[in-house]
C-alpha positions in Angstrom: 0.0 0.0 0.0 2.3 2.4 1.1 4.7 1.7 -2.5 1.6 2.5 -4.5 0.9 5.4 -2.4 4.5 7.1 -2.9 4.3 5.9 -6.8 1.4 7.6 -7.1 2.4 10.5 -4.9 6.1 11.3 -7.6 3.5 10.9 -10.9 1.4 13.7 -9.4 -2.0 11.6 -8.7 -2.6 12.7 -5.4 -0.6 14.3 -2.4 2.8 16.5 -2.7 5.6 15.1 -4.5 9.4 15.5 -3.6 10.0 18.4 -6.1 7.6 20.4 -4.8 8.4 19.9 -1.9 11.9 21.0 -2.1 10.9 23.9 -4.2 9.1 25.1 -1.5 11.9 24.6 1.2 14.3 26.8 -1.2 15.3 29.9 0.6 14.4 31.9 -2.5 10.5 30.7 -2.5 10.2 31.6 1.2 7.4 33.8 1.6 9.5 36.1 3.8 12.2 36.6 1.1 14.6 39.6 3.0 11.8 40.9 4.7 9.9 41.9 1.9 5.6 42.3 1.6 4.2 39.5 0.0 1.7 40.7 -2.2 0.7 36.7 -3.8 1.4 33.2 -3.2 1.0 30.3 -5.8 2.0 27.2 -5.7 1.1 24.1 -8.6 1.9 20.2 -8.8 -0.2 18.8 -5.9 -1.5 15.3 -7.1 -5.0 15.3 -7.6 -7.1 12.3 -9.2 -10.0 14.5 -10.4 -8.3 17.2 -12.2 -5.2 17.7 -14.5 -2.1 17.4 -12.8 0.6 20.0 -13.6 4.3 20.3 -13.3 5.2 20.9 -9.7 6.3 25.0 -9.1 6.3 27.8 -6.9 5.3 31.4 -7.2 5.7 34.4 -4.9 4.7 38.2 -5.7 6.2 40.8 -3.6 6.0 44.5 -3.1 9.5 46.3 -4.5 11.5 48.5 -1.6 10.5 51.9 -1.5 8.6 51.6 -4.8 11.6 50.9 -6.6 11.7 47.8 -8.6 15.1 47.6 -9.9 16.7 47.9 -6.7 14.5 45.2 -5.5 15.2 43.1 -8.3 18.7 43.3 -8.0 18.2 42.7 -4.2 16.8 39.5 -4.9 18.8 38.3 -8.0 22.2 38.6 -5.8 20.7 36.7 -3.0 19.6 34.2 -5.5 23.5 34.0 -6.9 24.8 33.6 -3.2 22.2 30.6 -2.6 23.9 28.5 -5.2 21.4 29.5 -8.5 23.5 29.7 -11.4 22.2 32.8 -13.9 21.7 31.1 -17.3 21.8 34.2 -19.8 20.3 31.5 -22.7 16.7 31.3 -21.7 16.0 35.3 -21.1 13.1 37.4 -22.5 12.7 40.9 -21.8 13.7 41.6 -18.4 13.0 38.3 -16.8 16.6 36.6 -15.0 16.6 33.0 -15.2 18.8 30.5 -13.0 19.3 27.0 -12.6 20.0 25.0 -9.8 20.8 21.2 -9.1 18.8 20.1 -5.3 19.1 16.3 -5.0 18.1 14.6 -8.3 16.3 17.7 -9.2 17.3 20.8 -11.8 15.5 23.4 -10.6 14.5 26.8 -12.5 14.2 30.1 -11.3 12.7 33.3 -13.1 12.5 36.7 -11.4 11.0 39.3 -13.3 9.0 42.5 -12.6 5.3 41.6 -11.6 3.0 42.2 -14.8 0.4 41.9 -12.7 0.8 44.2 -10.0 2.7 47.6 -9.7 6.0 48.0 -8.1 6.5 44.4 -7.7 8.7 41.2 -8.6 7.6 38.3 -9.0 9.5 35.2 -8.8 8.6 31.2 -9.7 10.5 28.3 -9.3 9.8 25.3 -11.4 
């Protein structure tokens, strides 16, 4: 029972698998990134035997510093850099930063990018 259970859990059927999991321990999905307002939390990849399942990921929306969203951003990038994400120049558009980072068997994403949902904000997801 309990085989079936965790087979089912990693293929996304029903309870939270692994990746998500660690996803949500990284220190850059923490919804109190450097003491910043979090304006929205998301999170995907939960198993569920009625619906869809999606790819596991993370997503927090916070307010930028003092209004100013580049300083923020940069904020955040650089503590990104210092936890170990390594910036991958190859997958940007616009002014989204992407960075990749190896946790276990997993090879995580990261994009931070200025919130195009909400003003003065940055929004980062980890997938």
């Amino acid at each position: 029972v309990f085989g079936v259970y965790e087979l089912g859990r990693q293929y996304h059927y029903w309870g939270e698998p692994d990746e998500l999991r660690i996803m949500k321990s990284e220190n850059i999905a923490k919804t109190d990134l450097l003491n910043l307002r979090l304006i929205e939390s998301m999170q995907h990849g939960e198993g569920d035997l009625v619906k869809k399942t999606v790819s596991p990921s993370v997503t927090r929306t916070f307010q930028a510093t003092n209004n100013d969203v580049e300083r923020t951003k940069e904020e955040i990038i650089q503590y990104a850099e210092s936890d170990g994400w390594r910036h991958d120049p190859t997958l940007e558009v616009n002014d989204e930063w992407w960075g990749r980072k190896t946790v276990g068997r997993f090879e995580l994403t990261l994009t931070i990018e200025t919130s195009p949902r909400f003003n003065d904000a940055i929004k980062i997801e980890v997938f």
